[in-house]
N, C-alpha and C positions, 0 to 999 in steps of 0.2 A: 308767389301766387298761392291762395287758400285753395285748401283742397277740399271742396264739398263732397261729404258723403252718398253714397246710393241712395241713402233712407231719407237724408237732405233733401235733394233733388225731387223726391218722388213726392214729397211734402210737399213744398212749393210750388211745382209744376200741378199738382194737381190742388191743391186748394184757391192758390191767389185768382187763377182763371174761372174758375169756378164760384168761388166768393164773390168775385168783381161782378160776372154773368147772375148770378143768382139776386142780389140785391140792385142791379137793375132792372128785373125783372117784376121783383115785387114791388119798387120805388109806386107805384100805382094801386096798390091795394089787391093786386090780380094776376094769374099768369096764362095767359093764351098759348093756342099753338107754335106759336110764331119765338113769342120766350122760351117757350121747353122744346123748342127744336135746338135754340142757343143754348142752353145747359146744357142738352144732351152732346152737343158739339163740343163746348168745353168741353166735356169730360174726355171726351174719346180724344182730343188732340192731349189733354193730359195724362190719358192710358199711352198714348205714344209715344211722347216724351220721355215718361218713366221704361218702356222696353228698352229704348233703344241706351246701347252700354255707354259707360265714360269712358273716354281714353286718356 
């Protein structure tokens, strides 16, 4: 099995959801409340992600 890094982990978890969320937000030219309540969601499920340790 590959063994992902902490610094791995905390890369991915937080960019890929965040990337994903952010460029459909802008696919319209625009971002409402509605899309940066979603960013802001990403983010914060990928602050969690990243706390919580590997075993």
């Amino acid at each position: 099995m590959v063994k992902i890094s902490a610094y791995w982990k905390s890369v991915v978890a937080g960019l890929a959801p965040v990337l994903v969320t952010v460029q459909s937000a802008v696919d319209d030219g625009q971002v409402d409340v509605g899309e940066g309540l979603a960013i802001a969601g990403a983010l914060l499920i990928a602050f969690g992600v990243w706390r919580v340790p590997n075993r």
